[in-house]
C-alpha positions in Angstrom: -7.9 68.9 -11.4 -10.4 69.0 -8.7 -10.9 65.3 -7.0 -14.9 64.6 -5.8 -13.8 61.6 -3.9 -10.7 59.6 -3.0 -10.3 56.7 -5.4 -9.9 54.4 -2.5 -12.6 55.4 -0.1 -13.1 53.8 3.2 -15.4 50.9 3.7 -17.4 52.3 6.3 -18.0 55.5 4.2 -18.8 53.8 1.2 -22.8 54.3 0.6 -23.7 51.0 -0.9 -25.8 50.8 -4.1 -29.8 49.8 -4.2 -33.0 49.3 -5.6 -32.6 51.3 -8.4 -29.1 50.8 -8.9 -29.3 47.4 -10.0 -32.1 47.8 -12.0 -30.0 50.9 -13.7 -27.3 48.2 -14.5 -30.1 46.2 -16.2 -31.2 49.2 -18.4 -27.3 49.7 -19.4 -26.4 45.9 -19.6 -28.8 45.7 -22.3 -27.8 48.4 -25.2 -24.2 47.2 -24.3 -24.9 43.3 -25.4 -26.5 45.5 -28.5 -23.4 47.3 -29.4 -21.1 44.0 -29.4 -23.7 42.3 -31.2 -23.7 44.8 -33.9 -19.5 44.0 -34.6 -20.7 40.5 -35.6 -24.6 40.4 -36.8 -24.3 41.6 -40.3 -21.8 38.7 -41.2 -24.3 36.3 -42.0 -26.4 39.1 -44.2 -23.6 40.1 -46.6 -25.4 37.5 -49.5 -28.7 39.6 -49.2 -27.0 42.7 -49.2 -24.8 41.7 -51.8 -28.0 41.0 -53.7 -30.0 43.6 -52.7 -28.1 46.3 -52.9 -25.1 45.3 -55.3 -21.6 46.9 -53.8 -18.5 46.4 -54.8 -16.4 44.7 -53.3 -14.7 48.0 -51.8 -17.8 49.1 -51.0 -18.4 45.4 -49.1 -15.4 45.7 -47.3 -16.3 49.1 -45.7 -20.0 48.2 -44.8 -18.6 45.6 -43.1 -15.2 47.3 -41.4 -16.4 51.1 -40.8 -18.5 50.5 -37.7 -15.8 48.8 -35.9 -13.3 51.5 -37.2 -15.4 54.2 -35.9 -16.2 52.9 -32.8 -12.7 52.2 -31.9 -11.4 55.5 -33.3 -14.1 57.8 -31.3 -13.9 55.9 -27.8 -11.1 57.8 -26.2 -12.4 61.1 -27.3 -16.4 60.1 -26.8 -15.5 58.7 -23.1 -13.5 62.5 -22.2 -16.3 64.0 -24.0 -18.8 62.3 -21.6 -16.1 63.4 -18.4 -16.9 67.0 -19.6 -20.7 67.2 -20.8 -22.0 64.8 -18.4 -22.0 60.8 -19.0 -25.8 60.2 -19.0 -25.9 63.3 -21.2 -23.4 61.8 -23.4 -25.5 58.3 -23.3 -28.6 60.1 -24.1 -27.8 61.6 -27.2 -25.7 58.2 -28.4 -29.1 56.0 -27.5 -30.7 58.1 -30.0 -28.1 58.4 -32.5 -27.8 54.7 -32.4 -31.6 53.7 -32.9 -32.3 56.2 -35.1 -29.0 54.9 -37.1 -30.5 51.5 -36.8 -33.6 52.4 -38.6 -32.3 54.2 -41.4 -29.9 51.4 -42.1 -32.5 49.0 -42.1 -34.1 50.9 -44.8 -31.3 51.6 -47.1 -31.3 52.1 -50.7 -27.8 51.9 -51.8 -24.3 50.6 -50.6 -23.1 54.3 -50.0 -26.2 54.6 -48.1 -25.5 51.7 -45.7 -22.0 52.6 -45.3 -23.0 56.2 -44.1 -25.1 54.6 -41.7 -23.1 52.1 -40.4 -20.5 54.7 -40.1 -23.4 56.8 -37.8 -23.5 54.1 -35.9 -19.9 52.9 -35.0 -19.2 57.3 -33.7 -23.1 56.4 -31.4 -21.6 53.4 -29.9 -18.4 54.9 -29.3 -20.5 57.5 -27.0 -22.3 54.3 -25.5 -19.4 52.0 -24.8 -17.5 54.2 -22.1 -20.9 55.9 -21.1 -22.2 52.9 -19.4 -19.2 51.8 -18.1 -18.3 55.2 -16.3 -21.6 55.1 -14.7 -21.0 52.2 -13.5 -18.1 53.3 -12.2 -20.1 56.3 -10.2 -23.5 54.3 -9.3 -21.4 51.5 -7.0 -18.9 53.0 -4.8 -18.6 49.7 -2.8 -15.6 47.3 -4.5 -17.7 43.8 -3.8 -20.4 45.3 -5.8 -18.5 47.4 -8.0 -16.8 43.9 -9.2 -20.5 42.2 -10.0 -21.9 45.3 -11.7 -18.9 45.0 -14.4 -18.9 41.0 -14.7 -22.5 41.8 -15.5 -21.6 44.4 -17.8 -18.5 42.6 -19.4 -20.7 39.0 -19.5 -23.1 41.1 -21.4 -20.4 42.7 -24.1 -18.9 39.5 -24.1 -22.2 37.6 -25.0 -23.6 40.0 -27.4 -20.2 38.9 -29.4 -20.4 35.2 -29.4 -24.6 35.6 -30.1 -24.4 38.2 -33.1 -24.3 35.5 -35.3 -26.9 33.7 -34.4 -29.5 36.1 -33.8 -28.4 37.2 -37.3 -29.0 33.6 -38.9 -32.7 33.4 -36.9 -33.6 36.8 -38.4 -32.5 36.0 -41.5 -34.5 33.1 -42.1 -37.7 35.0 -41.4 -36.8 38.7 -42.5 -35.2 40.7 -44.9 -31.6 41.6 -44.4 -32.2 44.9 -42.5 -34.0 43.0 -39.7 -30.5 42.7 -38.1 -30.7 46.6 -37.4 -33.8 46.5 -36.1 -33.1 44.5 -33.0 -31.1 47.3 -31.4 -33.8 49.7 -31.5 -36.4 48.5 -28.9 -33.2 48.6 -26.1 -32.9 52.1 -27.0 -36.0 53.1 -27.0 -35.8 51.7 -23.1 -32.6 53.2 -22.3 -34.3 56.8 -23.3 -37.1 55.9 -21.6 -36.1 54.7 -18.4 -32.4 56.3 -18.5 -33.3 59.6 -16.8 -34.9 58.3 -14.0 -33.2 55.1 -13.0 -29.1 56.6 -14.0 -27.2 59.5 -12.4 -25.8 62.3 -14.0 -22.0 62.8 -13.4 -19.3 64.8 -14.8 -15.9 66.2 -14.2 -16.8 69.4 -12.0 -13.3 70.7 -13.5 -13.2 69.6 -16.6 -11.1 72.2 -18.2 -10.9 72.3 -22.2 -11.4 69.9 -24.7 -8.5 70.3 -27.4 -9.9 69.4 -30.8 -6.6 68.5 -32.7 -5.8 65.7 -30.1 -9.3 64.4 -30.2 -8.5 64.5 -34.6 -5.4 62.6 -33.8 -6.7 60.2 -31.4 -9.4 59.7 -34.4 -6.5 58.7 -37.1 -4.1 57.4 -35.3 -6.5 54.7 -33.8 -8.2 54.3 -36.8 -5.0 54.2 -39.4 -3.6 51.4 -37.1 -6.2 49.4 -37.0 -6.8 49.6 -40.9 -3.3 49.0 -41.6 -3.1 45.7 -39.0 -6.2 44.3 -40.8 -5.1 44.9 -43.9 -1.9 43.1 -43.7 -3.5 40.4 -42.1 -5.7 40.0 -44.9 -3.9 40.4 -48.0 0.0 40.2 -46.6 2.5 42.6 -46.9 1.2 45.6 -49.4 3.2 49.0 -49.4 -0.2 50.9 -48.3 -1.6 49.1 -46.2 2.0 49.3 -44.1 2.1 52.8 -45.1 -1.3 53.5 -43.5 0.1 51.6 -40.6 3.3 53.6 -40.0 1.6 56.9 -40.4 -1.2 55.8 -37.4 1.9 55.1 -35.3 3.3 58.3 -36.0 0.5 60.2 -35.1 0.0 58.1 -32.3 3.3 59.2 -31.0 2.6 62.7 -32.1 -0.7 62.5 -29.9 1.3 61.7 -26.9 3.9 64.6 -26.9 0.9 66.9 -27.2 -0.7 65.0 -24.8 2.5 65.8 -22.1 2.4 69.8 -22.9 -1.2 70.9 -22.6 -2.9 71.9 -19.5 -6.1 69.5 -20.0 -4.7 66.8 -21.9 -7.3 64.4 -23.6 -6.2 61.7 -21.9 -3.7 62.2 -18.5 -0.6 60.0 -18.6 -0.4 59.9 -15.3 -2.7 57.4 -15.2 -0.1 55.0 -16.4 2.0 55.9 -13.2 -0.5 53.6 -11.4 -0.2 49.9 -11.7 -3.3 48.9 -10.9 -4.7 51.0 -14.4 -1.2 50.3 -16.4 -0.5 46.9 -15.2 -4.3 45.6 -15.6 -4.5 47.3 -19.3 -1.4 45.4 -20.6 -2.2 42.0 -19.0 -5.9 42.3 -20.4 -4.2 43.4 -24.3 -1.8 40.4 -24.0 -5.3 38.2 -23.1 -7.3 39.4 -25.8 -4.5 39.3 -28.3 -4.6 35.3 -28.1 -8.8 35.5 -27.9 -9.2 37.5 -30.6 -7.1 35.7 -33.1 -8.3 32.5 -32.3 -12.1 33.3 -32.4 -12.1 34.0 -36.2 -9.6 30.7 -36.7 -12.2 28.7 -34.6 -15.6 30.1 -36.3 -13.8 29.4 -40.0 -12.7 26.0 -38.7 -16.7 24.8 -37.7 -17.7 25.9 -41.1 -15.1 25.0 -43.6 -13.3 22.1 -41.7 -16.9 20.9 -39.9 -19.1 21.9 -43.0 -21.7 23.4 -40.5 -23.6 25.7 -42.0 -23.2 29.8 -39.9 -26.6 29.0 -38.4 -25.1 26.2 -37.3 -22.0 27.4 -36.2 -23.5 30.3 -34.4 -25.9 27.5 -32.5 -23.1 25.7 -31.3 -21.6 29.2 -29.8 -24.4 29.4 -27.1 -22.7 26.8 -24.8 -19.7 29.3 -24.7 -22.1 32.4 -24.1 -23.3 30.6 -21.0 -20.3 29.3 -19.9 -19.6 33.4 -19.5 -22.9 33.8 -17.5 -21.8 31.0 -15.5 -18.0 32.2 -15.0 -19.1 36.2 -14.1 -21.6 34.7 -11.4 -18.8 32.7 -9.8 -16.2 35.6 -9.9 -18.6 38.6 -8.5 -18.8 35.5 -5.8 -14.9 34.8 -5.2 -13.6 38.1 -5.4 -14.2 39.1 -2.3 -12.2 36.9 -0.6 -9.2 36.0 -3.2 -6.8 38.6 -4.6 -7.4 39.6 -7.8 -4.3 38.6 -9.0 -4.8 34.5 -7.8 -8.4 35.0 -9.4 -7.3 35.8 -13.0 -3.7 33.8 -13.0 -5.9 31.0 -12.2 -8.2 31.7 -14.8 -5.4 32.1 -17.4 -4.1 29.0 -16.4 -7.6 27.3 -17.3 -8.0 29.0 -20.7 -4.4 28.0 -21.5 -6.4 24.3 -20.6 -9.0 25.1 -23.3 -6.5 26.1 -26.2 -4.2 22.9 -25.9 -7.5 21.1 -26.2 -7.3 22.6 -29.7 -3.7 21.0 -30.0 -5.9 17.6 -30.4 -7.9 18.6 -33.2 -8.0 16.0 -35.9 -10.2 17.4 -38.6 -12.9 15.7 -38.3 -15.6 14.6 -35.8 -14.4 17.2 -33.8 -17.6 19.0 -32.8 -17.6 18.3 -29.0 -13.7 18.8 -28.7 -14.4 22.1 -29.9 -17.3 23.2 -28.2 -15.4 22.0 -25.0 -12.5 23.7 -25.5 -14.3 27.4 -26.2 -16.9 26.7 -23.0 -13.2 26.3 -21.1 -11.2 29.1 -22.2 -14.2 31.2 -21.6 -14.4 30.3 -18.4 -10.7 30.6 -17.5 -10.6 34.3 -19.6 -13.9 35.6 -17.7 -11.7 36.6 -14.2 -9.3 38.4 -15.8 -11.8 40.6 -17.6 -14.3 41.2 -15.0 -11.2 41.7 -12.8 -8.8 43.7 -14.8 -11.7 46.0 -16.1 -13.0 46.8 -12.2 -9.2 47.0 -11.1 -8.8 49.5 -14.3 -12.1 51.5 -13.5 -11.4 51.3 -10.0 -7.9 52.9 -10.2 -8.7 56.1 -10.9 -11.0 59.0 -9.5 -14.4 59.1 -11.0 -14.3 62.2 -12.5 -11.7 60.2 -15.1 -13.6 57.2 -15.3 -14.9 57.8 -18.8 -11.2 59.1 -20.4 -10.2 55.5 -18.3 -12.8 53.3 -19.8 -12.6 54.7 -23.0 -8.8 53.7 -22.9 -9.2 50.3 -21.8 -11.9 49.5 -24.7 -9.8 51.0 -27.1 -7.0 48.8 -26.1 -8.9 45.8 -26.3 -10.1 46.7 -29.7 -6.3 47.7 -30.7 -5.1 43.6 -29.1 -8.1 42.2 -31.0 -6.9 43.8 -34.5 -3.6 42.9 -33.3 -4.2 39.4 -32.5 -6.0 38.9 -35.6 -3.1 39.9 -37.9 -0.2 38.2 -36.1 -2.1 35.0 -35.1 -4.0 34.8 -38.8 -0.3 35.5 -40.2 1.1 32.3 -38.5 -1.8 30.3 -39.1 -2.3 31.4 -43.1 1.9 30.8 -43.4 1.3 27.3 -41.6 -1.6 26.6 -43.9 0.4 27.3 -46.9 3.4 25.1 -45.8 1.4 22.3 -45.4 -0.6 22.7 -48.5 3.0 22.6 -50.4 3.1 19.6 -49.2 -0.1 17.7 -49.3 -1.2 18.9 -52.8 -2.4 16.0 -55.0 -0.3 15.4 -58.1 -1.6 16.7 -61.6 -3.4 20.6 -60.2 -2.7 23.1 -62.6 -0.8 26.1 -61.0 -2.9 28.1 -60.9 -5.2 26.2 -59.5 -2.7 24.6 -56.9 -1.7 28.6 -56.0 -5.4 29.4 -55.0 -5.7 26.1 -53.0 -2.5 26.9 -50.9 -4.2 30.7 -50.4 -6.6 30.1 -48.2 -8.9 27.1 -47.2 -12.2 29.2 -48.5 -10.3 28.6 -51.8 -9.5 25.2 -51.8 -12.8 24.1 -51.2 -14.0 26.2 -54.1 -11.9 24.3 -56.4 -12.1 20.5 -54.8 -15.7 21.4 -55.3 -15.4 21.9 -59.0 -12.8 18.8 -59.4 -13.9 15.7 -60.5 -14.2 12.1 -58.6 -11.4 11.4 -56.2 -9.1 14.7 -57.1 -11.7 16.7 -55.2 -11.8 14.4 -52.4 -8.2 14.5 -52.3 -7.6 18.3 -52.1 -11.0 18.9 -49.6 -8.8 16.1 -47.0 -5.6 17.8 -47.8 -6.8 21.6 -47.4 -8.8 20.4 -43.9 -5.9 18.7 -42.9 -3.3 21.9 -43.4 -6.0 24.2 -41.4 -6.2 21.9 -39.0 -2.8 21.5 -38.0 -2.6 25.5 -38.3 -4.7 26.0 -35.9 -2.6 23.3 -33.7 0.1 25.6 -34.1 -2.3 28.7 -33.6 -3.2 27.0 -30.2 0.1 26.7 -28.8 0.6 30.5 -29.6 -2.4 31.4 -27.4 -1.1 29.1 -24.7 2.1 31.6 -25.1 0.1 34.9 -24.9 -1.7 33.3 -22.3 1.1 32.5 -20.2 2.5 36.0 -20.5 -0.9 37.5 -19.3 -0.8 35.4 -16.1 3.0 36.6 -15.7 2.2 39.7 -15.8 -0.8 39.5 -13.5 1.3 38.0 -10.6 4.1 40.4 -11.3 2.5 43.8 -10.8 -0.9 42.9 -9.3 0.0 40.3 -6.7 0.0 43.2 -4.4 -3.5 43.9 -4.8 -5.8 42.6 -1.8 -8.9 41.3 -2.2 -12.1 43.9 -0.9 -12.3 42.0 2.4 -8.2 41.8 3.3 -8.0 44.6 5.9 -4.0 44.3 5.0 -2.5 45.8 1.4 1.0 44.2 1.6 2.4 42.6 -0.9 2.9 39.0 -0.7 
């Protein structure tokens, strides 16, 4: 494969980026804070859906589940497919997918129909995702810069996340359900405004060809794992859903081996050879593994254990989104001078800070514990994915930029699932232990087995139970979540801690953009 520039260019021949540049970032910042926004907006519209439209509850579980399927099982193939046809190309046609999506699911008739659609939309922002970060990649050339394009870009993913909610909840209260949709149209409409004009147009010039049966098994294998983890973590152990799990493994093992014979592989394992990409990947997987199971535990346990309403819960989430504008402004500002490696350890080291503060949760009157703790893990998290990301991106020449960034989102979204299922595990097996325990005498049980299931459950019941019995079962049910997510905590400080070992293991070596010197320390 041809190279178009060296992936570590000198400073002096690095052209840095301007005027339009920056604002570029600006136009692809926004549809990316979009595109997260859409994995968590719809959550508080499932009761006018379920109204509206009446699904089943299969057909519930899939409007809900298929865009992030999609999106995760189309990334590696949509972000090689941008390397070949041209990445603004690539963005173009997803910008109009997407909006056009949007619209269509805004208007929908029936549960099929909205399924369809969301499915549309999880394989347009597949094409988005890698697209904006691979031209990021090839609009700043200079590493300083490089490093605050993608905290903007991260901060803006990251936010878009924590803020679905509630955008949701305020749209909701003065629209119909398919306003959520609607919000992502008018950044869309801007992006294919302004996006030939303000973005470059890169591609692999030697692209060779794109083999279609490892694009289908990238497709299955990401999208069978990811089913099968979320299953299990919802319901337990069930034969199909670890069935479903096994067979995404196997073809994900069956993708590699092709993967090593072709000519133009899909995705080049050498890129794992280099320990800036591999080393970076892993350490960011082990980081969002802890995040992403504790950010479901955390918005159940404002709700249910709180008794915040999801407006309300979502309000109190805006401290953590600017504690991540905050945090990406202070890396782009210490990164060149401190290795990367000192940058994120020490970050990890802080959100390990912000999970013990979980350890001290009490179940009650908790409010500004909580907050605290997610503004400080934020904070401490934000290095090592601005970081890792630009050391990822930055590894590797940018003709592979997309097939790179394509693999590090698809990792994250792999950890997430991941971190899901084995923390929500620990935490629902907790749950039920202490339940076993703390049950009032004289439940039925039945009754009694629903309670230890889930909190959502207990509460049901303690609603529906007379005088003190309730009141009994709502303290004892608060109580076992609680001290699950105590236990949930100390997990995360674990991953954590593993994340930062890792870091100053294989990317201590690393200098920071100004060190003249790249020896290892």
């Amino acid at each position: 494969m041809t190279s178009t520039q060296s992936t570590q260019p000198a400073e002096d021949a690095v052209p840095p980026a301007g005027l339009r540049e920056w604002i570029g970032l600006a136009v692809l910042a926004l549809p990316t804070l979009l595109i997260s926004m859409d994995l968590s907006v719809l959550y508080l519209a499932i009761p006018q859906i379920s109204e509206a439209l009446q699904p089943s509850s299969s057909q519930l579980l899939w409007i809900l589940d298929i865009y992030g399927f999609l999106v995760a099982g189309f990334l590696i193939t949509m972000g090689t497919v941008g390397d070949r046809i041209g990445r603004r190309k690539l963005l173009m046609i997803g910008a109009l997918a997407f909006g056009v999506a949007s619209v269509v699911a805004a208007y929908s008739t029936s549960a099929s129909m909205l399924i369809g659609t969301r499915a549309l939309l999880g394989v347009a922002g597949a094409t988005l995702m890698p697209s904006t970060l691979a031209l990021i990649r090839n609009m700043f050339h200079d590493d300083r810069q490089r490093t605050a394009a993608i905290s903007v870009w991260m901060t803006s993913f990251m936010v878009g996340m924590v803020i679905g909610p509630l955008v949701g909840g305020a749209m909701l209260e003065h629209f119909w359900w398919g306003s959520v949709f609607l919000v992502a149209v008018p950044a869309m409409v801007l992006l294919l405004a302004s996006g030939p004009f303000l973005l470059p147009e890169y591609k692999d010039p030697n692209p060779g060809k794109l083999d279609l049966l490892s694009a289908l098994l990238s497709l299955l294998s990401v999208m069978a794992v990811i089913y099968g983890v979320k299953e299990l973590a919802k319901d337990g152990w069930a034969l199909d859903a670890a069935a479903v799990l096994v067979a995404g493994l196997v073809l994900g093992a069956i993708f590699v081996l092709r993967q090593q014979r072709l000519t133009d592989p899909l995705i080049d394992l050498r890129l794992f050879g280099n320990v800036r990409f591999s080393g970076s990947l892993v350490a960011l997987m082990v980081a969002m593994l802890a995040m992403g199971g504790l950010f479901l535990l955390l918005s159940q346990y404002l709700q249910l254990v709180l008794g915040l309403s999801a407006f309300e819960a979502g309000l109190w989430t805006v401290p953590q989104a600017l504690a991540m504008v905050v945090a990406a402004g202070v890396v782009s500002a210490l990164a060149p001078r401190i290795r990367p490696a000192y940058l994120m350890t020490g970050g990890l080291v802080l959100a390990m800070a912000g999970y013990a503060l979980f350890t001290q949760l009490a179940g009650a009157d908790d409010l500004a514990l909580i907050v605290t703790g997610m503004v400080v893990f934020s904070l401490g998290l934000s290095p090592m994915f601005v970081l890792g990301l630009d050391l990822i991106v930055g590894a590797v020449d940018p003709a592979r930029a997309g097939a790179a960034s394509a693999i590090s989102e698809t990792g994250q979204e792999l950890s997430s699932a991941l971190g899901v299922a084995v923390i929500g595990s620990i935490g629902t097996a907790v749950y039920r232990g202490q339940m076993a325990e703390r049950l009032p005498a004289g439940l039925p049980a039945e009754i009694a087995d629903t309670a230890e299931d889930t909190l959502a459950g207990a509460l049901h019941i303690a609603a529906a139970l007379p005088g003190e019995l309730g009141t009994e079962l709502t303290t004892a049910a608060r109580q076992a979540y609680t001290h699950a997510l105590q236990v949930n905590s100390l997990v995360g400080i674990g991953l954590t801690a593993v994340a930062a070992g890792l870091v100053m293991v294989l990317l201590r070596h690393i200098p920071a953009p100004n060190d003249s010197a790249d020896k290892p320390s």
